[in-house]
Backbone as JSON, one array per atom type, in Angstrom:
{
  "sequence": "XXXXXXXXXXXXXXXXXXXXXXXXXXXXXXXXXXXXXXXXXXXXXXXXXXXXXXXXXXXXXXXXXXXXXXXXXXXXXXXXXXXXXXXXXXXXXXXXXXXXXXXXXXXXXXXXXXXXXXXXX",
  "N": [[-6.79, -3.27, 3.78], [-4.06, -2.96, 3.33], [-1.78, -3.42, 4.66], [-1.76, -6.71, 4.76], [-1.15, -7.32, 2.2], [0.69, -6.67, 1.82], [2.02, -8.3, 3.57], [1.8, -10.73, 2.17], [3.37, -10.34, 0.29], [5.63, -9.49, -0.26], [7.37, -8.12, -1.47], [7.96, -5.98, -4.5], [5.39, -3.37, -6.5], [2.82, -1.16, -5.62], [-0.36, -1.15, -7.13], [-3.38, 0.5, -7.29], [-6.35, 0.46, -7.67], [-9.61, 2.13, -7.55], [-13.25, 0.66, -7.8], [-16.24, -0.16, -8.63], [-19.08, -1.97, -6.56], [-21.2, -4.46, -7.43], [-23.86, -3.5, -6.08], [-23.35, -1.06, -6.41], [-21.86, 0.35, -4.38], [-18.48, 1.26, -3.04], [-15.35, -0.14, -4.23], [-12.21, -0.95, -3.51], [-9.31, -2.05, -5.74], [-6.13, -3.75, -4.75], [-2.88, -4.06, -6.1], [-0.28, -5.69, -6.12], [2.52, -6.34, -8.11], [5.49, -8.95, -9.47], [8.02, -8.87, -10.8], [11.36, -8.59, -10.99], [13.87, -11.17, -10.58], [15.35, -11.62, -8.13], [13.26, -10.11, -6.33], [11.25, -11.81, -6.72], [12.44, -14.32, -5.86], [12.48, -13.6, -2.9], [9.59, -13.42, -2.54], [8.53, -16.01, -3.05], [10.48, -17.33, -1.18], [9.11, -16.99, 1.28], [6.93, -17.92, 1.12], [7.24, -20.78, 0.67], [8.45, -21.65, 3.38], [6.5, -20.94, 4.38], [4.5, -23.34, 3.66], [3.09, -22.87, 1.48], [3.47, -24.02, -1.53], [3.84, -26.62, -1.1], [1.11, -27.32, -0.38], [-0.73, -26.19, -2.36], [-0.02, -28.06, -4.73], [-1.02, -30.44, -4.34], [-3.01, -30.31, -6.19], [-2.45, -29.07, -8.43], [-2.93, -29.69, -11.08], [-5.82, -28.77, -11.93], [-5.43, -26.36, -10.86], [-3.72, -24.72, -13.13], [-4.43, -22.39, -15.66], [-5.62, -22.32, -19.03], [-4.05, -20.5, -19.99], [-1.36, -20.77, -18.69], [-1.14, -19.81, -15.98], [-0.53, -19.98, -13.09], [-3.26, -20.74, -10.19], [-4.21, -19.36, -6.99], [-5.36, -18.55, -4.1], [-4.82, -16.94, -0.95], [-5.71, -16.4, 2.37], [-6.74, -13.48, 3.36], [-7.31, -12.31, 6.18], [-5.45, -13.58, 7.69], [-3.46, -13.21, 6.93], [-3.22, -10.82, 7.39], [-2.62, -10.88, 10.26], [-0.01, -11.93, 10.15], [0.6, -14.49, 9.26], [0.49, -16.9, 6.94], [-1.76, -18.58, 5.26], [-4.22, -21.15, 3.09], [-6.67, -19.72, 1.56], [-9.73, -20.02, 2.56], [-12.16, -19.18, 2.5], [-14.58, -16.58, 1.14], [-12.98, -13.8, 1.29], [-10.63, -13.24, 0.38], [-6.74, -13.14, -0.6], [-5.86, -13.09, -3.89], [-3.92, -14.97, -6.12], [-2.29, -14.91, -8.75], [0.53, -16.55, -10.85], [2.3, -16.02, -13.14], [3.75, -18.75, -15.62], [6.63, -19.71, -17.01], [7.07, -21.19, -19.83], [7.96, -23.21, -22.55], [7.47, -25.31, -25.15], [4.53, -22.74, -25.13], [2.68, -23.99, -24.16], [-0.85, -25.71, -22.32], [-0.3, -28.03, -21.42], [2.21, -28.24, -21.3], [3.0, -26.25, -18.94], [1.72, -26.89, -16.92], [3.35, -29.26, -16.63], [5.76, -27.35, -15.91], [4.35, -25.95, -13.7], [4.41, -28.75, -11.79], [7.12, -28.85, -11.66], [8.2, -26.51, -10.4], [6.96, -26.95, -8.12], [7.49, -28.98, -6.93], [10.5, -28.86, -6.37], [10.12, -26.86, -3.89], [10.88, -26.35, -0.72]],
  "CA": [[-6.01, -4.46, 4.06], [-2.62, -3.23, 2.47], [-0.81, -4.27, 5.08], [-1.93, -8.23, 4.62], [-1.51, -7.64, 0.88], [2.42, -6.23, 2.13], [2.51, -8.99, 4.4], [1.91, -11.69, 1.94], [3.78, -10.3, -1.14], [6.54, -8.44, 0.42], [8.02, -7.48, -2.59], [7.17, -5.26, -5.79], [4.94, -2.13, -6.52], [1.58, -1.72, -5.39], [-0.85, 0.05, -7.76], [-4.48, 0.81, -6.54], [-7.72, 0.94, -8.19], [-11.58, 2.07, -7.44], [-14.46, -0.11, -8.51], [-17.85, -0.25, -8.1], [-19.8, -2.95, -6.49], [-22.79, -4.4, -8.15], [-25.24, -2.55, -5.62], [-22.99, 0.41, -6.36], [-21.16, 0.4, -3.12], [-17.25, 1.42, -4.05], [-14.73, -1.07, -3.73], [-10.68, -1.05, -4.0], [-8.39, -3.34, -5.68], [-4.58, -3.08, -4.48], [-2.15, -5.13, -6.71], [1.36, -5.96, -6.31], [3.4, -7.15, -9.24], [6.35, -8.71, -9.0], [8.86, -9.02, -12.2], [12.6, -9.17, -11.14], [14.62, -12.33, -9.47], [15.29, -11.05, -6.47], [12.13, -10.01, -5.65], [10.28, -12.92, -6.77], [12.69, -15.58, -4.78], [12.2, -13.59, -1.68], [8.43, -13.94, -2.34], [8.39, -17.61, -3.24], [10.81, -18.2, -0.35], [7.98, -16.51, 2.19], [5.93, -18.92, 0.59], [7.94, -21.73, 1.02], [8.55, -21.54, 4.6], [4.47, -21.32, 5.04], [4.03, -24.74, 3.43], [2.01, -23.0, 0.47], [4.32, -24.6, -2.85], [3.54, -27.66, -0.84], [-0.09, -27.69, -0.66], [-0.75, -26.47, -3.59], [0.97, -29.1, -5.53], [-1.37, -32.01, -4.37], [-4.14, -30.44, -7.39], [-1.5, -28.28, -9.14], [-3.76, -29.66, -12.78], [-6.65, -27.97, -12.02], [-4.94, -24.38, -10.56], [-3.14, -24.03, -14.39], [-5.47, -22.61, -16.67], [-5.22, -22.44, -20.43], [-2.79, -19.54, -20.25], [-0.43, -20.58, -18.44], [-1.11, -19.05, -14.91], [-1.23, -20.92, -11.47], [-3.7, -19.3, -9.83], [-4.16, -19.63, -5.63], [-5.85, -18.01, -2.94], [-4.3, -16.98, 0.61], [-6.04, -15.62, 3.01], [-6.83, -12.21, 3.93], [-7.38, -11.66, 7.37], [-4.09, -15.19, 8.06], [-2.3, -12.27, 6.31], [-3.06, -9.41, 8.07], [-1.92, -11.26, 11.47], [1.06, -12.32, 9.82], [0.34, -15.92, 8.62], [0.25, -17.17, 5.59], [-2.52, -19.85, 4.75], [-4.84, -20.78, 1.95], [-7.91, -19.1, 1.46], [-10.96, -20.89, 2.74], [-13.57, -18.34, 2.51], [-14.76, -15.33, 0.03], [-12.42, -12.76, 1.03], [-8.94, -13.57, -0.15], [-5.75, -12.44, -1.61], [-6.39, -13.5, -5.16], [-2.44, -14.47, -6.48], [-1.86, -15.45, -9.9], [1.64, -16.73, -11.17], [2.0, -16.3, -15.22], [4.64, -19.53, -15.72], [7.07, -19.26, -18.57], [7.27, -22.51, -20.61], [8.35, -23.76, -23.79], [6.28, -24.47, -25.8], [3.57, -22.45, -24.36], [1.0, -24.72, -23.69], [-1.03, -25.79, -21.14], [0.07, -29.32, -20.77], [4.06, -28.18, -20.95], [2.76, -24.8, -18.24], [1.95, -28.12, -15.66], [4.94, -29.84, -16.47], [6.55, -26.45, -15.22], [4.01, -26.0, -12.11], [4.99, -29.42, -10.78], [8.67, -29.21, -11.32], [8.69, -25.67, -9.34], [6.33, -27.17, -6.78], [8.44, -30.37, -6.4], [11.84, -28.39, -5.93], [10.14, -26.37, -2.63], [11.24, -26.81, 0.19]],
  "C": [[-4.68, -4.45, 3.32], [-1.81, -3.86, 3.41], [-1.01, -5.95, 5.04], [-1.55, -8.24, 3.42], [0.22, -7.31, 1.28], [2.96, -7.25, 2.94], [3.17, -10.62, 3.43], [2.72, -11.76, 0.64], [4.76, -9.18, -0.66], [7.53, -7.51, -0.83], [7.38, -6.76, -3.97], [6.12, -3.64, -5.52], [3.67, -2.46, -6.32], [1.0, -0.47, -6.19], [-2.56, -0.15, -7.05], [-5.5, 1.17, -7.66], [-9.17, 1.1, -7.88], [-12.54, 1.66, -8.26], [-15.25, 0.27, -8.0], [-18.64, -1.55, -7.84], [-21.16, -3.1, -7.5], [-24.06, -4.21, -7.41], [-24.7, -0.88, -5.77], [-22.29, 1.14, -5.21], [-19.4, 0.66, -3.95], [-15.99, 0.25, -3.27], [-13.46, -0.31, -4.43], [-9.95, -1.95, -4.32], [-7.2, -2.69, -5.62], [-3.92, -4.32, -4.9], [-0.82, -4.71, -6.54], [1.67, -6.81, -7.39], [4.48, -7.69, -9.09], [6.88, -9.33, -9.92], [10.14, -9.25, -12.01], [12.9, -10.5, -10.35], [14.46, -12.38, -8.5], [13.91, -10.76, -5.52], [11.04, -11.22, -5.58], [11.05, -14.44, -6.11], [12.4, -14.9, -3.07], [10.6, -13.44, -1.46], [8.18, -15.59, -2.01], [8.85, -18.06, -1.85], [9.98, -18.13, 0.89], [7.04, -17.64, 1.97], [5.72, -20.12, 0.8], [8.02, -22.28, 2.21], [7.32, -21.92, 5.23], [3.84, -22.59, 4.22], [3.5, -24.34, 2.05], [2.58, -23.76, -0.52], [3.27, -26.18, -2.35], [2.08, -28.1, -1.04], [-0.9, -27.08, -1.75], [-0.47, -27.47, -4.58], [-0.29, -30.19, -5.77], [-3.05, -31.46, -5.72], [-3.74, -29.17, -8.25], [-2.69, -28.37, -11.16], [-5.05, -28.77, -12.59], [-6.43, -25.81, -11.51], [-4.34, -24.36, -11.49], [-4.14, -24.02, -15.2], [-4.33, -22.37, -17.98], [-4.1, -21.35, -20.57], [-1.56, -19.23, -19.75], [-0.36, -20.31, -17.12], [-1.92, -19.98, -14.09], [-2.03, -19.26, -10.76], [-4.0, -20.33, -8.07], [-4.54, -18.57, -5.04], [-5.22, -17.73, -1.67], [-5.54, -16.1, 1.04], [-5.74, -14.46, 4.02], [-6.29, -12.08, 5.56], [-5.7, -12.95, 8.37], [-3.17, -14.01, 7.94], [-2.16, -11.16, 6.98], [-2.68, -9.81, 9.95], [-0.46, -12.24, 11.27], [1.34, -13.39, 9.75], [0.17, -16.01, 7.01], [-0.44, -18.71, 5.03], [-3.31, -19.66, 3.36], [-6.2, -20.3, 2.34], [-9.04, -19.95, 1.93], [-12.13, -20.35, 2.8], [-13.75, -17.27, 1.35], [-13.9, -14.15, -0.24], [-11.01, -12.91, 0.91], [-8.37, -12.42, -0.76], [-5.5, -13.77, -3.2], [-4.42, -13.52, -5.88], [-2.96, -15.17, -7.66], [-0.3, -15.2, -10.77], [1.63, -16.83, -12.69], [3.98, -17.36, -14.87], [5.29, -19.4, -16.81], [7.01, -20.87, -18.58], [7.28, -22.55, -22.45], [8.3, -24.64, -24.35], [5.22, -24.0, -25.01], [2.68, -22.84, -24.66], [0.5, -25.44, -22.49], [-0.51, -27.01, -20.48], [1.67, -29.0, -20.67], [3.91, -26.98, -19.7], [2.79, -26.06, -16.79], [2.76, -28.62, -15.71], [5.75, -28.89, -15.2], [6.19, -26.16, -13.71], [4.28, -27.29, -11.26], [6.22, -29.89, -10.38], [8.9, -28.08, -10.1], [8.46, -25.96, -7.7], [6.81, -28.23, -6.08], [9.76, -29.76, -5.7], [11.26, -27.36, -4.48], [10.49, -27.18, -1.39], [10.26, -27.35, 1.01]]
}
């Protein structure tokens, strides 16, 4: 499913790793990162466009954990036909946003997730 994972994160490097299920079956995880400006507004604005900022938002306190990082679901197979919704079942694209804030804590990390999620479009 790289291309859904290219569809929904169009930007950055993808690195690849082999696991093992817990019957021992082998599984792959394929991660994209994405660290400069540029790349991360033409994610967000993909994002944007598909409503996610928006619906996220309405329980934005419970998606920031203690470290700082919104975390959200899209779905897989939305992605691999070139949609972009949230996850509603087991097999997702698993995103997590690390937020900067100052001071880093969790109640100033929500401050920051509902100012970004307020300013979407």
């Amino acid at each position: 499913m790289a291309a859904a994972l290219l569809f929904a994160v169009p930007e950055g490097e993808t690195s690849r790793e082999e696991l093992e299920g817990h019957f021992g079956n082998p599984l792959v995880r394929l991660t994209r990162r994405v660290e400069k400006r540029p790349g991360i507004r033409a994610v967000w604005e993909r994002w944007s466009a598909a409503g996610i900022p928006a619906a996220i938002a309405r329980d934005v306190e419970a998606r920031v954990d203690e470290d700082g990082v919104l975390h959200f679901r899209l779905d897989k197979q939305a992605a691999y036909q070139e949609r972009l919704e949230l996850a509603k079942d087991s097999d997702p694209i698993d995103v997590r946003l690390k937020l900067i804030a100052y001071p880093a804590k969790p109640a100033e990390a929500r401050r920051v997730a509902h100012s970004i999620l307020a300013e979407a479009p």
